[in-house]
N, C-alpha and C positions, 0 to 999 in steps of 0.2 A: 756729365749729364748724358752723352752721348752712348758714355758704356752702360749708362742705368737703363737706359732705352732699347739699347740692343739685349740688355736680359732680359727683357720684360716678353719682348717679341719673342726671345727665343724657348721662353719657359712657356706663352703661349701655344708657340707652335707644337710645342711636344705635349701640351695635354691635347690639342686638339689633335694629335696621330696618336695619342693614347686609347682616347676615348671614341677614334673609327677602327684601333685594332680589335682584330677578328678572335674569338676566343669560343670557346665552347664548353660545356657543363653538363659534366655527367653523375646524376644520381641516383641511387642504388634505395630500392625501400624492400624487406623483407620479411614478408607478409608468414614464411615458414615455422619459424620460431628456433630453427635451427640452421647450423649451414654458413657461409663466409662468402658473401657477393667477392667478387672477384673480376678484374678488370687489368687487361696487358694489350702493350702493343709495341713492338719491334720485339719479345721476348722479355721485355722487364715486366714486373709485375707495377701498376700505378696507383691502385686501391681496393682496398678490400673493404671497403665498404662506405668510406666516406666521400666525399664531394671529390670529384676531380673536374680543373679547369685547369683545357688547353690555353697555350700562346699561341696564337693562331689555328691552318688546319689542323686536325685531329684524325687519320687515315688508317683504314688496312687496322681497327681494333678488335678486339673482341674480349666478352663475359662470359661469366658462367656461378653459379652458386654451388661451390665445393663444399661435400660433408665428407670430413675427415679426407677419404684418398678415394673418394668414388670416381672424381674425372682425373683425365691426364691435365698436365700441366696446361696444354693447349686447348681443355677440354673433352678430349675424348672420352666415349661411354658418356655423355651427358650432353643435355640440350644447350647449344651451343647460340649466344646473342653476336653479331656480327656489326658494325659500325664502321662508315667514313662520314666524318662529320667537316663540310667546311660551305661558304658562303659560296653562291652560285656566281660564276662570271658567264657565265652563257645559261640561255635557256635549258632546264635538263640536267646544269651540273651542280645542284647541290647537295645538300647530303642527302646520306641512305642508309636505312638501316634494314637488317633481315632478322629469321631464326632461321636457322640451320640444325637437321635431325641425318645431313649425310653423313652415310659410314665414314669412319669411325663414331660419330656421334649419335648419341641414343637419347628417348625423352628418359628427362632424370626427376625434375620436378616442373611443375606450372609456371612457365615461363612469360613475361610478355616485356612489351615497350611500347612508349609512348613522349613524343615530342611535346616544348614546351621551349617559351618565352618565342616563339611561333611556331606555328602548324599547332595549335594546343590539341591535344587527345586525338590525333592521327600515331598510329600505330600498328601492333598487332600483339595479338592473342593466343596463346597455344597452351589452353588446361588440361590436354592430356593427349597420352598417345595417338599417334594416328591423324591429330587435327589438323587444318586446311591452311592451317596459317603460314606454316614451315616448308623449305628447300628440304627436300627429299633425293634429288636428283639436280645436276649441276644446273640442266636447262629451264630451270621452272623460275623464269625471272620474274613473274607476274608477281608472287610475296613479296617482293622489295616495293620496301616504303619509304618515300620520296619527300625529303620537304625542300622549298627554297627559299623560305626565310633567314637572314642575316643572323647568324649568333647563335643559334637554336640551340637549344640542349635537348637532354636525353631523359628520359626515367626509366630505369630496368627496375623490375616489379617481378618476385619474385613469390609463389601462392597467392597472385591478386592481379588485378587487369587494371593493367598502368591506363589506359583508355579511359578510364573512369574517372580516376584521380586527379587532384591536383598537386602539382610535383612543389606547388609553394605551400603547401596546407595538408600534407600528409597526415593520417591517423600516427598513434601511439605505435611502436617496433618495439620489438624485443630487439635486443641489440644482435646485430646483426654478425657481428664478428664471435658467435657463440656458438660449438663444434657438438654436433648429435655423437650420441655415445655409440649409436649405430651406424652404420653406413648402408643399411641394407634398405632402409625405408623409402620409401616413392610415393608421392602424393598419389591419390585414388579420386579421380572426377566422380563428383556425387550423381548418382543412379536415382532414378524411381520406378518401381513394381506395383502392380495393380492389382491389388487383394480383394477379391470379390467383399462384398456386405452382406448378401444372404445367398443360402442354400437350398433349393426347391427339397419337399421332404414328400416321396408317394404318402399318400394314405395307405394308412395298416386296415387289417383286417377286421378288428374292431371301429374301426371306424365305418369300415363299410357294412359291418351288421349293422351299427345304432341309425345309421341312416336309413337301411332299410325297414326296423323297425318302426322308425320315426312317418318313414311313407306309407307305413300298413297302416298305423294309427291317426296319420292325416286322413288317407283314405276313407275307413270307415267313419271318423268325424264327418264329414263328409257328406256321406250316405247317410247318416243320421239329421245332418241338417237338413240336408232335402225332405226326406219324411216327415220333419218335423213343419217345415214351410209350407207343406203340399197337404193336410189333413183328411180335404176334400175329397180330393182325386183317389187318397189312398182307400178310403171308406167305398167308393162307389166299387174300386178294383176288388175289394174284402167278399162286398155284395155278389159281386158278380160269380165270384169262387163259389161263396154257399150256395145261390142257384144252380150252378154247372154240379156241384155234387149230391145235390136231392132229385136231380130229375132222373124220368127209370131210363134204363138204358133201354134202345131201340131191339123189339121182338127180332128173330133170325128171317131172312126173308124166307127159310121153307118152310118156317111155324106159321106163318100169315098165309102163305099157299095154300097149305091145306086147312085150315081155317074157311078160309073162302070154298073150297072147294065142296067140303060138309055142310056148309051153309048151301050151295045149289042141290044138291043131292035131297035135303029136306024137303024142298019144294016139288 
């Protein structure tokens, strides 16, 4: 009875340090449709694309999505995911994850990450060259992304912004361990151009005749309605003409001079 007791205790106790062991969980969703997630750390290679869980910390790892032989084994030539994953015993020390674009490494395709079973969709983002999210230079600590929840896992997101996702409820993948026939392609962040709607068109020359036709023949409408409103007025102005040109026009003033003049002479 004594030894059934002592097993019981001791089968206890190891699930209960089973189940506070530290473990960690990394997944890979690849949004490209080509290319082979990829995941090492001490120089072994640990997954290319499936789930990987640590037994405890998980330290000093790193990803990357190789097509065909575009990165170096470590990455090089391509956007480079960086990872120390382990439970915090002080303030500050739990895991961390970066991108990394230092030489040797270059953007290759749309990279991101994002934490999960805590910190859910804390991460980062890097859809194309040049973006704000990525180590560029050794000192630029500000992009490391910090969680200090117990256990956490990982999602490397690769054509797609793990931030968004749920790393339990992921969309449909092509399968990810599927090798492009090319190695020369590069995702391309989508652009937008602003294509005018309409085009100002001077007026041609014909149009500036018809218009001024159009003003001559306003015009004299016009003038014809007024004469036509005013009947009165124009009648009395009519009158006035044929008077002004029946009357005799005024003698010379020397024909009247001497007119008078003969007239005093008579007398």
């Amino acid at each position: 009875m004594f030894t059934t007791l002592l097993s019981a205790v001791m089968a206890a106790v190891a699930l209960a340090a089973q189940a506070g062991a530290e473990y960690h969980t990394i997944r890979f969703y690849n949004a490209c449709g080509f290319g082979t997630p990829t995941l090492l750390a001490n120089g072994d290679v640990l997954s290319t694309g499936e789930d990987y869980t640590s037994d405890g910390p998980f330290s000093s790892a790193i990803a990357y999505l190789q097509n065909g032989n575009q990165c170096g084994y470590n990455g090089e030539y391509c956007t480079l995911m960086e990872m120390t994953m382990n439970n915090p015993t002080c303030a500050g020390c739990g895991s961390s994850a970066d991108l990394s674009l230092i030489d040797p490494h270059a953007f290759s395709y749309w990279t991101s990450f994002a934490y999960f079973n805590g910190c859910e969709n804390t991460g980062a983002n890097c859809p194309a060259a040049g973006c704000a999210a990525a180590f560029y230079y050794s000192d630029e600590t500000q992009v490391q992304v910090a969680c200090q929840a117990d256990n956490a896992g990982l999602l490397i997101a690769f054509c797609a912004d793990a931030t968004t996702l749920d790393a339990n409820n992921l969309p449909g993948t092509n399968p990810s361990s599927s090798e492009a026939s090319s190695t020369s392609s590069t995702y391309v962040a989508p652009t937008t151009s602003y294509t005018p709607t309409s085009t100002y068109v001077p007026p041609t020359s014909s149009v500036v005749s018809s218009f001024s036709s159009s003003a001559s023949s306003s015009s004299a409408a016009a003038s014809s309605s007024a004469s036509a409103k005013c009947p009165a007025r124009n009648a009395k102005r009519s009158l006035r003409l044929r008077k002004r040109e029946a009357a005799p026009e005024p003698e010379p003033i020397v024909k009247m001079a001497l007119r008078h003049h003969a007239r005093r002479g008579s007398h």
